[in-house]
KEVO-103230 format. One line per 8 residues: their letters; for each residue x, y, z of C-alpha. Coordinates in Angstrom, 1 decimal, padded with zeros to 4 digits. Layout:
// residues N
a = X/Y/Z ~ ...
//
This chain:
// residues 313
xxxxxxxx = 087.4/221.5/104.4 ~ 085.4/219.0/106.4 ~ 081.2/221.0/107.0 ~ 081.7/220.9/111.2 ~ 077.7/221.8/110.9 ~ 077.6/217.7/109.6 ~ 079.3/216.5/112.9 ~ 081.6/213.6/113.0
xxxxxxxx = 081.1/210.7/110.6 ~ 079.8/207.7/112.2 ~ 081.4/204.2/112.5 ~ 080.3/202.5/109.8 ~ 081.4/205.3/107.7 ~ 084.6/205.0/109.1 ~ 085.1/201.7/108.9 ~ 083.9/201.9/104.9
xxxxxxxx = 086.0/204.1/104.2 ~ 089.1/202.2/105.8 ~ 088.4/199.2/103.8 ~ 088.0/201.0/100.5 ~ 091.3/202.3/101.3 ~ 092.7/199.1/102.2 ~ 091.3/196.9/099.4 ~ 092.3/200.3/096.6
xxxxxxxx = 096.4/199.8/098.5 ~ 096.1/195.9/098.0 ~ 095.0/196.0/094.7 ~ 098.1/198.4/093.7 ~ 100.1/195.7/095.4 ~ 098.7/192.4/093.8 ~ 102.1/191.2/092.5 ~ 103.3/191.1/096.3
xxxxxxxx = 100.3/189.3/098.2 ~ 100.5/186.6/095.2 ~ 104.2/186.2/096.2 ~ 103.4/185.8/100.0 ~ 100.2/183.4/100.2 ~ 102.3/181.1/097.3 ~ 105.8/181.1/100.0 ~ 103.8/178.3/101.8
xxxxxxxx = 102.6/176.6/099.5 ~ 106.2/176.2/097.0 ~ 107.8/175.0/100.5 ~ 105.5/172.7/101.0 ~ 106.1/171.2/097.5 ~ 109.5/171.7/098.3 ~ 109.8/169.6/100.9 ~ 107.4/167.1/099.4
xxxxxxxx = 109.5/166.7/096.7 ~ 112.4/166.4/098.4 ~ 111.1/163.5/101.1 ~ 110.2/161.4/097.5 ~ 114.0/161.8/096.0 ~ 115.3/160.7/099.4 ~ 112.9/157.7/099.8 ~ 114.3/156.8/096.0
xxxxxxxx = 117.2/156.8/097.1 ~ 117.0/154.7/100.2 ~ 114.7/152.3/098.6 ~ 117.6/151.5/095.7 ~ 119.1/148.1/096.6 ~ 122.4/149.4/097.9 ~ 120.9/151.4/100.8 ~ 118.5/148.4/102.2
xxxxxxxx = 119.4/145.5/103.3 ~ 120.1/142.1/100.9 ~ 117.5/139.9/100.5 ~ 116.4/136.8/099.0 ~ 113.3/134.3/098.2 ~ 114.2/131.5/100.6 ~ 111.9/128.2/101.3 ~ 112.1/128.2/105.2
xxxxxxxx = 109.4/125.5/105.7 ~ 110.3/123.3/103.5 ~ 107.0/123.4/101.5 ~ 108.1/124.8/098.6 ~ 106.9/128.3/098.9 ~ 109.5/130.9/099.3 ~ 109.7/133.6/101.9 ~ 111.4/137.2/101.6
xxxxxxxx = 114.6/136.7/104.2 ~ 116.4/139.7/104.4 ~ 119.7/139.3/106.6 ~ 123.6/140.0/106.5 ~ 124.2/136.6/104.9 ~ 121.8/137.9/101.8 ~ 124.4/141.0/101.7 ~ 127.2/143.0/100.2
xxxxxxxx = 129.6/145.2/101.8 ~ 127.8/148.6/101.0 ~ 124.0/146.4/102.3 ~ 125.7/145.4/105.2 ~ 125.9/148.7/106.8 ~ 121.9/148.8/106.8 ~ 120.6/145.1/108.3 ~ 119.5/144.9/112.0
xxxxxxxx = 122.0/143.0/113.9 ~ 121.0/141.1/116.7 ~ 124.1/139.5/117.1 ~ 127.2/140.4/116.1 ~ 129.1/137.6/113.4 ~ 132.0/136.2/115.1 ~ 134.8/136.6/112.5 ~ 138.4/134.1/112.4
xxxxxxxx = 140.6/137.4/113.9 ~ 143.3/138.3/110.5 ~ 146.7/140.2/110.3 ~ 147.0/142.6/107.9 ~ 149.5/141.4/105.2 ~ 150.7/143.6/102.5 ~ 150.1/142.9/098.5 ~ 152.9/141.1/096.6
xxxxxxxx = 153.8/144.2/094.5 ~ 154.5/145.9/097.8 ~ 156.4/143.4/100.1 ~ 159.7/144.5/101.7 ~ 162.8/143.1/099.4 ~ 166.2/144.5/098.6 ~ 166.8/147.9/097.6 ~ 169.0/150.8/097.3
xxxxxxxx = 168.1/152.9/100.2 ~ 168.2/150.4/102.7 ~ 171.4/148.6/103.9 ~ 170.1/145.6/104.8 ~ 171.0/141.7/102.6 ~ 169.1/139.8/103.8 ~ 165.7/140.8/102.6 ~ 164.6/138.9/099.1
xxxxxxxx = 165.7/139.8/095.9 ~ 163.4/142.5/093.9 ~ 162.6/139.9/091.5 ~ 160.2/138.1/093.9 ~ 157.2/141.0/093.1 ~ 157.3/139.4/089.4 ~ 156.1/136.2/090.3 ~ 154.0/136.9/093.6
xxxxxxxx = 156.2/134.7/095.7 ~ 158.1/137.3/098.0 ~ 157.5/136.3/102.1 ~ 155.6/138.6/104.6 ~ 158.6/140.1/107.1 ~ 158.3/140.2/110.3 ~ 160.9/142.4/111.9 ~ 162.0/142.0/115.8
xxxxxxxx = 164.9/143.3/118.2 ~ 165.5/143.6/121.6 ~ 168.2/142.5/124.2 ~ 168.4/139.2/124.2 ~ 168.2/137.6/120.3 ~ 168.2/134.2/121.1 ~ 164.6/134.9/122.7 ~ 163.6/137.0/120.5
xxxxxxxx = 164.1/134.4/117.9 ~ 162.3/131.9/120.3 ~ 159.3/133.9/121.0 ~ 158.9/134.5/117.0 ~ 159.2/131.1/116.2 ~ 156.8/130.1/118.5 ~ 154.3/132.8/116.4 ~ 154.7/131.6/112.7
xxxxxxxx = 154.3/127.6/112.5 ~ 155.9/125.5/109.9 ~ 152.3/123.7/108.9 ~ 148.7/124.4/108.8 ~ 147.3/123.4/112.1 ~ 143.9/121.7/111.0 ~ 141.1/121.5/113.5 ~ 137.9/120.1/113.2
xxxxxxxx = 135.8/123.8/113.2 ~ 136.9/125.4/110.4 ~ 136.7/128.7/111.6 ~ 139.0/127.6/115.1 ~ 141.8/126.7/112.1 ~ 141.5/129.6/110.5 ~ 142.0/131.2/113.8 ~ 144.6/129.4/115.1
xxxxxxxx = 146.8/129.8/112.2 ~ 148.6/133.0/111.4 ~ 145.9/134.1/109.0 ~ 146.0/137.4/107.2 ~ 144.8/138.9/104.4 ~ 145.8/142.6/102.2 ~ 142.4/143.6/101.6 ~ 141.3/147.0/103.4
xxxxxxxx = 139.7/147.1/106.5 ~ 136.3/148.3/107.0 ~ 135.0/151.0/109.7 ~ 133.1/147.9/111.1 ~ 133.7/144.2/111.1 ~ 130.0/143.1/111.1 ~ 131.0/142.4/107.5 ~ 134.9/141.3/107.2
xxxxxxxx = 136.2/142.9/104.0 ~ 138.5/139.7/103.5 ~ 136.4/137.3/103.3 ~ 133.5/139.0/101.6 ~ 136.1/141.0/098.9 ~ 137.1/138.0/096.9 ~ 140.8/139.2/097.8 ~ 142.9/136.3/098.9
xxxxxxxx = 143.5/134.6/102.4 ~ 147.5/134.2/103.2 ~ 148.0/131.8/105.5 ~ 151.8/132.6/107.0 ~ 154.1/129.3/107.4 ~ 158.0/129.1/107.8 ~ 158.1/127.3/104.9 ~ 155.3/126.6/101.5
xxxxxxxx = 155.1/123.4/099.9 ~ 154.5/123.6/095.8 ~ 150.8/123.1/096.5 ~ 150.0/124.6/099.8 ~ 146.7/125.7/099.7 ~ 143.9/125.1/102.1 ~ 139.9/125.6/100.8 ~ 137.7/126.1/103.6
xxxxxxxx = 133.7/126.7/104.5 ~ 132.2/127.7/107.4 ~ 129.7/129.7/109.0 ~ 129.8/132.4/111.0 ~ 127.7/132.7/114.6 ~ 124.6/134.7/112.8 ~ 124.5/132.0/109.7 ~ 126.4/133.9/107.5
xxxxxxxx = 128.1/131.6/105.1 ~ 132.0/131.7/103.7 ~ 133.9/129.7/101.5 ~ 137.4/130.5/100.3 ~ 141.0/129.3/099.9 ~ 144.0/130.4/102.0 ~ 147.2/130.7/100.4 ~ 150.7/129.9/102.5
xxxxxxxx = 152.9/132.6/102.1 ~ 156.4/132.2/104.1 ~ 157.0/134.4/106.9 ~ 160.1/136.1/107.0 ~ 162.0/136.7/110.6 ~ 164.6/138.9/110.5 ~ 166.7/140.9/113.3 ~ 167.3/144.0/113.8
xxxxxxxx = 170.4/145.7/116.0 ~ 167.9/148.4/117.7 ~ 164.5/149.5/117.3 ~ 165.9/152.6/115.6 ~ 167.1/150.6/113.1 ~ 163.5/148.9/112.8 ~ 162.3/152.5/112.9 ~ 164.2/153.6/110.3
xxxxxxxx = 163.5/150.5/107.9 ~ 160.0/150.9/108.2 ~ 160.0/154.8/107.5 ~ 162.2/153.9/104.5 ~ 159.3/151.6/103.4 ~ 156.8/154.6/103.0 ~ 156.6/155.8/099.4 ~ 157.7/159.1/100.6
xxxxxxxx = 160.3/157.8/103.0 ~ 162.9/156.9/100.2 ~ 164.3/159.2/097.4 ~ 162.6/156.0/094.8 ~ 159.5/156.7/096.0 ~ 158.5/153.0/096.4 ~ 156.7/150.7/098.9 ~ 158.8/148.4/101.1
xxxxxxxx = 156.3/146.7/104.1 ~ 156.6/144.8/107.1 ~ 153.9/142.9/108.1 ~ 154.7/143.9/111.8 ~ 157.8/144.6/114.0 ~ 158.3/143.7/117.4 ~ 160.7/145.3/120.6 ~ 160.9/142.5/123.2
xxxxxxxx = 163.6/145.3/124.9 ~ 164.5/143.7/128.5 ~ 162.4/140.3/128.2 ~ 163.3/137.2/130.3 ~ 161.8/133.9/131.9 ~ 160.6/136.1/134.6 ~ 159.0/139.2/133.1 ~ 157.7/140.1/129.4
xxxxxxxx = 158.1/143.9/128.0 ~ 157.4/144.3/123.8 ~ 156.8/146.9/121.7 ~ 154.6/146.3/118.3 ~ 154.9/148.5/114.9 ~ 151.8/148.4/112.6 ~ 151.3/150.2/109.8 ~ 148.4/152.9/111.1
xxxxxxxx = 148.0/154.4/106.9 ~ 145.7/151.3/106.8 ~ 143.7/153.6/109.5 ~ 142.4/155.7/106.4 ~ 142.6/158.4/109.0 ~ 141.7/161.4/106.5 ~ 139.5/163.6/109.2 ~ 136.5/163.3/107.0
xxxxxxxx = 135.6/159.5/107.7 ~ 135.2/157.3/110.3 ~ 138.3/155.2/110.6 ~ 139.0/152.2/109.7 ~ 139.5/149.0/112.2 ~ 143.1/148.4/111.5 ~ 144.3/144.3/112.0 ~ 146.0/144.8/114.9
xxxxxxxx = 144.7/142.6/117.9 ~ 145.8/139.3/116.0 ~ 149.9/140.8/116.3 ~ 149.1/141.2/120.0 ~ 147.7/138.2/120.1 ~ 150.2/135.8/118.3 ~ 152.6/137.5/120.7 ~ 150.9/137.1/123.9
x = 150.1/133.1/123.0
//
């Protein structure tokens, strides 16, 4: 027990005591105040290190736009140019765009292997014989109904011509002509997948000659070059009764729409339902799995404006 004769200790005393108490607990507790002045420091590091693994990774080639060494004077020295004509489909996505490349507009076309012919589970004789997918040669279909045949078959006719119209702009033949191409579509057309892919260019006729090809070169409206070669393909028109036999065909053309589980495709269908000289009503069928519509990416800008198009013309 405290001597109340000595009176109250003073502040200094006090305050001495305090610390010694304080610096005797911190001392048992080393361990622990190492762990908490270190927390700041280890993020830090942590988030240092992590800003340099995703610079590495941005700076790889495929996350920065395509470049190349390009003598734009004309004195011989070379200059780093770095633009969408310098890049691949996975560079494109990262280039500044001023303005946006103006692309010949495509349909989308299915692959040989998977072109609508004859089968089992579908009742219909006049599609191609199975055999075609062997050789590559079986047409794109185009299917069409409505009430009035005759114009249905006038209106498609007018759509598929029976020669390449040739122009003097390249890219105005290409659009012109009933163009397509089975490559994928992209989530953007700043790049178009067809003619950057290497995938072929069908160009759709009525009828192909034995050597119906047609190379072509052109630019595109940001200086992007292209060269290729479109393939003629024949276009197959067929009528239908009703649209729910059209309906029916194309489900049947799903792999899981047929108990064979194969691919039969259209290129496109079209309704021209109550059509005349004096008013114009149609209906167009695309196949929307080309969407890539899986609800975790962006989707995909499916070839339909060129169907609309060929119609409307």
């Amino acid at each position: 027990m405290a001597d109340p004769s000595l009176g109250p200790a003073s502040f200094w005393t006090q305050a001495n005591a305090l610390l010694r108490k304080n610096l005797t607990y911190q001392k048992r507790n080393i361990k622990t105040n190492i762990r908490l002045i270190s927390f700041p420091f280890l993020l830090c590091l942590l988030l240092v290190l992590l800003q340099i693994l995703i610079n590495t990774q941005l700076d790889k080639p495929a996350n920065k736009c395509g470049c190349q060494c390009v003598d734009t004077t004309g004195s011989g020295k070379c200059e780093k140019v770095c633009g969408l004509q310098y890049s691949d489909l996975d560079q494109a996505g990262t280039c500044a765009i001023p303005n946006s490349p103006a692309w010949p507009p495509l349909i989308q076309v299915p692959e040989p292997e998977f072109r609508a012919v004859r089968t089992d589970f579908l009742p219909f004789t006049d599609l191609p014989n199975e055999s075609c997918r062997t050789s590559g040669s079986c047409p794109a279909t185009f299917l069409f109904t409505g009430n009035n045949q005759s114009l249905g078959e006038i209106l498609l006719g007018n759509m598929i011509t029976s020669s390449f119209q040739n122009a003097t702009n390249v890219a105005i033949s290409l659009a012109t002509n009933v163009v397509g191409s089975d490559s994928f579509p992209q989530t953007t057309n700043f790049l178009e997948s067809a003619f950057i892919s290497g995938d072929p260019i069908y160009n759709i006729q009525t009828q192909c000659s034995s050597n119906s090809t047609f190379p072509f070169t052109f630019q595109t409206s940001s200086s992007i070059p292209v060269q290729g070669e479109a393939s003629c393909v024949q276009g197959l028109r067929l009528w239908r009764d009703s649209s729910s036999a059209i309906n029916d065909e194309i489900y049947k053309g799903y792999r899981k729409g047929n108990s064979e589980g194969k691919i039969n495709e259209i290129v496109a269908a079209y309704d021209f339902l109550n059509s005349n000289k004096n008013s114009f009503n149609v209906t167009i069928w695309y196949n929307s799995t080309y969407k890539n519509d899986t609800g975790q990416t962006a989707i995909a800008l499916v070839r339909v404006p060129r169907s609309v198009n060929l119609v409307n013309a």
